[in-house]
C-alpha positions as CSV (number, residue, x, y, z in Angstrom):
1,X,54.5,-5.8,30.5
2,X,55.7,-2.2,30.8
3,X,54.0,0.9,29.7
4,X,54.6,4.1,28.3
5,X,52.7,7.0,29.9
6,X,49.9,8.2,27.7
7,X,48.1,11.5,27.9
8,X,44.0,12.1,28.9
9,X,42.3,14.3,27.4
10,X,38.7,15.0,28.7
11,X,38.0,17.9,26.8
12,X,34.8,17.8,24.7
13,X,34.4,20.2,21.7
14,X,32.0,20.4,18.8
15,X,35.5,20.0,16.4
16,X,35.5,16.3,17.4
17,X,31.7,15.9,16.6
18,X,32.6,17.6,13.2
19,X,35.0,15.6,12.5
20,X,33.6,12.1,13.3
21,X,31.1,13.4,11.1
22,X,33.2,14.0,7.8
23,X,35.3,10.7,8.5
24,X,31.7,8.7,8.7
25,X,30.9,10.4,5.1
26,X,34.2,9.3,3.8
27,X,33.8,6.2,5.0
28,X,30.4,5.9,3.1
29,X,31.6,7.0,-0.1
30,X,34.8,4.5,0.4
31,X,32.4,1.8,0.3
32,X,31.4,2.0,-3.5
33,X,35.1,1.4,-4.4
34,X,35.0,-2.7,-4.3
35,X,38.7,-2.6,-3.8
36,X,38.6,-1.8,0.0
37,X,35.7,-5.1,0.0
38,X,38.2,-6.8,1.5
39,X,40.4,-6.3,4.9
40,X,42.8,-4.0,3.9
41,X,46.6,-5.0,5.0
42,X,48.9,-1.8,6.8
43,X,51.8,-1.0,5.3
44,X,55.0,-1.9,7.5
45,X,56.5,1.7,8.8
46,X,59.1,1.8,11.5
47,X,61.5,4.5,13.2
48,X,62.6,6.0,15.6
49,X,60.2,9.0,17.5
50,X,60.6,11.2,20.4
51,X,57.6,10.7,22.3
52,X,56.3,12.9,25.2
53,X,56.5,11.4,28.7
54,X,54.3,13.8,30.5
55,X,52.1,16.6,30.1
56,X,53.3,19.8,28.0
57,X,55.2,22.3,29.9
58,X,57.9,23.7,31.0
59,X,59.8,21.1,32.3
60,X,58.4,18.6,30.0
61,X,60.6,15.5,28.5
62,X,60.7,13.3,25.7
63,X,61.8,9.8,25.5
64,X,63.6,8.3,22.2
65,X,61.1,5.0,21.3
66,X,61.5,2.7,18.4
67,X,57.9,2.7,16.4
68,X,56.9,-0.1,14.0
69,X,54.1,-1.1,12.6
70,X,53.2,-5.2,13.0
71,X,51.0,-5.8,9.8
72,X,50.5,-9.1,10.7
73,X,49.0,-8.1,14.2
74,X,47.8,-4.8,13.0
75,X,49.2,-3.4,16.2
76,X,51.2,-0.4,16.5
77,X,54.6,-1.6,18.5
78,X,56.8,0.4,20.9
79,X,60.4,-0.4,21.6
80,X,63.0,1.6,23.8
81,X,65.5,1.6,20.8
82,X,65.9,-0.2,17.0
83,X,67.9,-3.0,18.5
84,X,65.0,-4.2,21.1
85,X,62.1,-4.6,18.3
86,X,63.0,-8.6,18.3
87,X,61.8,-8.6,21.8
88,X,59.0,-7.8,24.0
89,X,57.5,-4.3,23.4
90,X,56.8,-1.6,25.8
91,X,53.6,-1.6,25.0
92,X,51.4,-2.3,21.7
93,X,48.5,0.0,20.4
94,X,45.5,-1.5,18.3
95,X,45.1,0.2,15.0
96,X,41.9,-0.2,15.5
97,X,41.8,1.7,18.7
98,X,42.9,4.9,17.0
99,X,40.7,7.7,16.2
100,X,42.6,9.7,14.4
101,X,46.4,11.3,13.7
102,X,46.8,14.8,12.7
103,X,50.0,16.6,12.2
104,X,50.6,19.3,15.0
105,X,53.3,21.9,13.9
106,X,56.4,20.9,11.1
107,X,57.6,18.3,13.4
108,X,54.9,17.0,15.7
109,X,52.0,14.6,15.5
110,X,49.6,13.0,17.8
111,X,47.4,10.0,18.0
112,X,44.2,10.2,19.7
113,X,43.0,6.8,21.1
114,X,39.9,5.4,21.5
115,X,38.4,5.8,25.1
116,X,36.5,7.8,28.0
117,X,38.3,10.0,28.0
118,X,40.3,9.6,24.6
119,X,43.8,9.4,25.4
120,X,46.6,11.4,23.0
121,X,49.9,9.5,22.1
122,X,52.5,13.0,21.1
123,X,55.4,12.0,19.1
124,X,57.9,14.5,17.1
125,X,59.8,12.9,14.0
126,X,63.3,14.2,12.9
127,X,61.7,16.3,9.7
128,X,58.7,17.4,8.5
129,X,58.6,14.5,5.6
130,X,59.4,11.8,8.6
131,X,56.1,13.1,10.3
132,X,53.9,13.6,7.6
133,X,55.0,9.4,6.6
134,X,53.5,8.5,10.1
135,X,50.2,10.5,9.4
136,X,49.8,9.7,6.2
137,X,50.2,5.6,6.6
138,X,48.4,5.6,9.4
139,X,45.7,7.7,8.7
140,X,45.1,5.6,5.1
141,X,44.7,2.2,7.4
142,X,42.5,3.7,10.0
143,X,40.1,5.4,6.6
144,X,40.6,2.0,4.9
145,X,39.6,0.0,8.1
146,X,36.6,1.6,8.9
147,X,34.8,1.2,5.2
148,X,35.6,-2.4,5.0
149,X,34.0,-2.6,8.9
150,X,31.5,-0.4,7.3
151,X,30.4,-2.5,4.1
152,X,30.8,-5.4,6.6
153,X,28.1,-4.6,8.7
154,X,26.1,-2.5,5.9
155,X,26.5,-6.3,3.7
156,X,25.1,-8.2,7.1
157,X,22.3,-5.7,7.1
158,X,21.2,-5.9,3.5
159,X,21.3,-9.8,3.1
160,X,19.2,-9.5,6.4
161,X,16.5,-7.1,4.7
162,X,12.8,-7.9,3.3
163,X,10.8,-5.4,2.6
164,X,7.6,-6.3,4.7
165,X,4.4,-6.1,2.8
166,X,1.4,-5.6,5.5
167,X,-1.8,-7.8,5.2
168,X,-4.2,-5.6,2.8
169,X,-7.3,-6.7,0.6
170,X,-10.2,-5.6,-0.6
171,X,-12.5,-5.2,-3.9
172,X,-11.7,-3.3,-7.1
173,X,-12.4,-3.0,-10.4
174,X,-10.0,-4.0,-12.6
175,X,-10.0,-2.3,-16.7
176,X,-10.5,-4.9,-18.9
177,X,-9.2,-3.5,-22.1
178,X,-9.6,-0.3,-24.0
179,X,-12.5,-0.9,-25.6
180,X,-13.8,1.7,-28.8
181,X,-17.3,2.4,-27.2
182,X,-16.6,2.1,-23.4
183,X,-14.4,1.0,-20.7
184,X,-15.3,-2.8,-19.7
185,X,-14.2,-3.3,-16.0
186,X,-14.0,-6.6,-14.1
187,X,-15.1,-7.0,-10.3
188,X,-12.2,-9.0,-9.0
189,X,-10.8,-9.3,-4.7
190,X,-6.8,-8.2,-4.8
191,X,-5.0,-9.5,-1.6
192,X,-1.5,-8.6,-0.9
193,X,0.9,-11.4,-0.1
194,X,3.0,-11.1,2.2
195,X,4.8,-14.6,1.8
196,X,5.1,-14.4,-1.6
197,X,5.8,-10.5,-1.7
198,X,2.8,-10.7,-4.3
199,X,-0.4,-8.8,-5.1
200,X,-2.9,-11.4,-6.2
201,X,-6.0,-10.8,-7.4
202,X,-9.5,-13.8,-7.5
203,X,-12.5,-13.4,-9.4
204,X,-14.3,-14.2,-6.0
205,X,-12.9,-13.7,-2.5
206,X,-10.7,-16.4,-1.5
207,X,-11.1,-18.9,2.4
208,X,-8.5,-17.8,4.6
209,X,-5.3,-20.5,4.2
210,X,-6.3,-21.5,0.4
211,X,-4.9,-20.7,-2.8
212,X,-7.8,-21.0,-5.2
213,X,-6.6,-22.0,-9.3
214,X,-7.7,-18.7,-10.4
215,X,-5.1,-16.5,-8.8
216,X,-3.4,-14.1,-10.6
217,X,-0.2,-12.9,-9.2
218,X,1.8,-8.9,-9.7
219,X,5.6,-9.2,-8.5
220,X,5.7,-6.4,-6.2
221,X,9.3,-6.2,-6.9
222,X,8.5,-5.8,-10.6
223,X,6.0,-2.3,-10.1
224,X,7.7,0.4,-11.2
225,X,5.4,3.2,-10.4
226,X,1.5,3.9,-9.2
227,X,-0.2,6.7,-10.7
228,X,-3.3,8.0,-9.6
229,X,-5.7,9.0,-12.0
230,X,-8.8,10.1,-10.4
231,X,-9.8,10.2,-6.5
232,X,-11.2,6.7,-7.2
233,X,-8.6,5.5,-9.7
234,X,-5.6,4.4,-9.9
235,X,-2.7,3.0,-12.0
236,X,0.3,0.0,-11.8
237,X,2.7,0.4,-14.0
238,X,4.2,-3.6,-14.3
239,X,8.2,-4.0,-16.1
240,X,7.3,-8.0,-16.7
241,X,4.8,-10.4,-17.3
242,X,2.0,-11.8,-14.5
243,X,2.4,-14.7,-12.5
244,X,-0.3,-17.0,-12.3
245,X,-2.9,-19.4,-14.1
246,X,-5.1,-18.0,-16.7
247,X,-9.1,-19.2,-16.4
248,X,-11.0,-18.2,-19.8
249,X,-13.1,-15.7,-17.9
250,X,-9.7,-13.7,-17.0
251,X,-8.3,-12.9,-20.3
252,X,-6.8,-9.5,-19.6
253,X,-5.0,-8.1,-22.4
254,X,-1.8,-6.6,-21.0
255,X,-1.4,-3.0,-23.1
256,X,2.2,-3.7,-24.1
257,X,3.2,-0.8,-26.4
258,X,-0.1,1.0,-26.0
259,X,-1.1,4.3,-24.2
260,X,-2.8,3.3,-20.6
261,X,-5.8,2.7,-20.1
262,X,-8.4,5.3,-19.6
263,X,-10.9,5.4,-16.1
264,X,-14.3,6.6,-17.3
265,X,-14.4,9.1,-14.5
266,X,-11.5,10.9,-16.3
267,X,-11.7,9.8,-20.0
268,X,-11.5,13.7,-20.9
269,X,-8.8,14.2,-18.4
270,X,-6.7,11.4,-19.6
271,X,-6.9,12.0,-23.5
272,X,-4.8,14.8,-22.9
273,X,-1.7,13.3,-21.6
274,X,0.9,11.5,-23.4
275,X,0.8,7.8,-24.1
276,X,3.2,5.4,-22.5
277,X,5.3,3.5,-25.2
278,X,7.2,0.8,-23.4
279,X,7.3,-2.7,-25.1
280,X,8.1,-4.2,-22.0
281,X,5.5,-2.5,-19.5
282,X,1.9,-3.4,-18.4
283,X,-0.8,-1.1,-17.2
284,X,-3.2,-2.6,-14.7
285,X,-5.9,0.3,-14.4
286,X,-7.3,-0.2,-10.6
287,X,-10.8,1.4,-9.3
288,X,-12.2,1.8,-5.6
289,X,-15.5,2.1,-4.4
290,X,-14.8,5.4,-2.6
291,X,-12.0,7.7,-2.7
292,X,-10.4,6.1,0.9
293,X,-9.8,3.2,-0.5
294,X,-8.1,4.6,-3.4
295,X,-5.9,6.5,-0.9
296,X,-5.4,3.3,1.5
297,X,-4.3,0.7,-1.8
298,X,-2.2,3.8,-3.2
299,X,-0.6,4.2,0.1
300,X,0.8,1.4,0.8
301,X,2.0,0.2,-2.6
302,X,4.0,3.6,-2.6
303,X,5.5,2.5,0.9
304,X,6.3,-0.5,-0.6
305,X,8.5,0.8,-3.7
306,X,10.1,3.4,-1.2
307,X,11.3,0.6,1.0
308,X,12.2,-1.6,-1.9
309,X,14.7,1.4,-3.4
310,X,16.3,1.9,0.5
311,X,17.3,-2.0,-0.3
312,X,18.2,-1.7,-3.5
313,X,20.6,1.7,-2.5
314,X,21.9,-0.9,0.2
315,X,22.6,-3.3,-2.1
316,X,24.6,-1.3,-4.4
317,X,26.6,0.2,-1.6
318,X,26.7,-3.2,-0.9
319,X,28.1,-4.4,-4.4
320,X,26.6,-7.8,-3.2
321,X,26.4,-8.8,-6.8
C-alpha cells in the first residue's frame, strides 16, 4: 500500500510534558460522567485537505488529499481525491495513535502521532470553520477515548483490589459497660483476620488453625474511626452490629445512643468532651498493657481505613455499582 510522507519531530520540550499532564487530568475527571462508560463511537467527518508533502520551507508543497473518518474502523482514511474513497487508501491512521490536534494559524492544523520520535501530519482546510471541524471532532474522540481506556483499566484494577489486613494479635482489655461506680473491663485475645477481613476477639487465646465457639467478630469494613484516648487506650467506633456467637460470660452491652465509654486513666479527661449520639454506632473501648501496643493496634487499624477509602475512591471513579 502507498504512503503519504509524514513529518519527524524529535524535539523534546517541557510544553508536551505539560500538556500530557492536563489531558491525564481531564481524562480523570471524564471518568465520573458514566456516559463515556462505554466505547465512545467517532463521528463520520470527511473533506478535502491540503496536506504538506515535505518539510516547511521555501520550496515547500502541498498535496490535495480526500480525509474521512471510518467510524466503524476508527481509522483516519486518506484518499488522493473524493472520488477514490470507495477504494484502497493511501494510507490509514489509528485514532488511537493520535496524540493530539491543535489548530496552527486561521487555516492550519496538525496532528501529532504517537511514536519515537512523534510524527506531525500538517493539513490546511479551505476556512477557519473547516479547520476548527477537524480539531474539534477529533480532539472530542481522542478525550473520549482515553477515559473509557481509562475507567477500563481503573475498573480491572478496583475489582482486582483487597485491602490486605496483616497478621496482628495480642491481649487487651476490653470496657465492659459504663458502670455508675467504676469501669468493669474484660481480659479478652483480639486477632485480626486476614481471611475474613475481621477483628475477632476470644476470651482465651485461640490453637493456631481453630475457630473456637466464642469468637466475636468486628467487620473491618464497618469501623468508621479509631480514637485514641489515652497513651494506653484506645477507641473503635463500629456503624453495625458484631458478628459472632454470644457465650453468657460475653454479654457486652453495645452503647447505641450513649456517650463512649470512659478509660479510667482519663475519666476526668473524657467527661469533658462531647458525647456521641448515633443510634446506629458502637463503641468498643480497647486498653494495652503499655503504650507500644497501643501505638502498634492503633497503627494498623488506621492503615487499614486509609486503604479501605483509596478503594472506595476507586470504586466511585469506577461507578462499578
Amino acid at each position: 500500500m502507498a504512503s503519504d510522507s509524514t513529518q519527524e519531530t524529535g524535539a523534546e520540550t517541557n510544553h508536551d510534558s505539560d500538556q500530557d499532564d492536563e489531558e491525564m487530568r481531564d481524562s480523570v475527571s471524564d471518568m465520573k460522567n458514566p456516559s463515556l462508560h462505554k466505547r465512545p463511537i467517532p463521528e463520520e467527518v470527511s473533506g478535502s485537505l491540503l496536506r504538506l508533502k515535505n518539510k516547511p520551507s521555501t520550496f515547500s508543497s502541498w498535496d490535495s488529499r480526500f480525509l474521512k473518518v471510518n467510524p466503524a474502523r476508527e481509522e483516519l482514511e486518506f484518499y488522493p481525491a473524493e472520488k477514490d474513497q470507495y477504494h484502497e487508501p493511501l494510507q490509514t491512521l489509528p485514532l488511537a495513535h493520535i496524540c493530539r490536534v491543535q489548530a496552527v494559524d486561521q487555516f492550519s492544523l496538525q496532528i501529532i502521532v504517537k511514536g519515537k520520535p512523534e510524527t506531525v501530519i500538517f493539513l490546511r482546510a479551505s476556512s477557519p470553520e473547516e479547520k476548527m471541524r477537524w480539531v474539534h471532532n477529533l480532539e472530542l474522540f481522542i478525550r473520549e477515548l482515553r477515559a473509557y481506556e481509562s475507567w477500563l483499566l481503573l475498573s480491572k484494577m478496583t475489582s482486582e483490589a483487597r485491602v490486605e489486613v496483616p497478621e496482628h494479635g495480642g491481649w487487651l482489655y476490653k470496657l465492659r459497660r459504663t458502670p455508675a461506680f467504676g469501669p468493669s473491663w474484660n481480659k479478652r485475645y483480639f486477632r485480626l483476620s486476614p481471611t475474613d477481613q475481621t477483628l475477632d476477639y476470644f476470651n482465651s487465646a485461640p490453637k493456631k488453625g481453630s475457630d473456637p465457639k466464642d469468637r466475636r467478630s468486628i467487620n473491618l469494613s464497618s469501623i468508621v474511626d479509631v480514637r485514641t484516648i489515652d497513651p494506653w487506650t484506645f477507641q473503635i467506633e463500629v456503624k453495625e452490629e458484631m458478628q459472632g456467637n454470644t457465650t453468657g460470660a460475653e454479654k457486652e452491652q453495645r452503647q447505641d445512643g450513649n456517650e463512649p465509654p470512659q478509660s479510667p486513666r482519663s475519666a476526668r479527661r473524657l467527661a469533658k468532651q462531647d458525647s456521641v449520639q448515633a443510634g446506629n454506632m458502637s463503641y468498643f473501648c480497647l486498653q494495652a498493657k503499655t503504650q507500644a501496643e497501643q501505638a502498634e493496634w492503633k497503627s494498623v487499624l488506621e492503615n487499614y481505613l486509609m486503604d479501605l477509602a483509596v478503594v472506595k475512591e476507586c470504586e466511585f471513579l469506577g461507578d462499578r455499582r
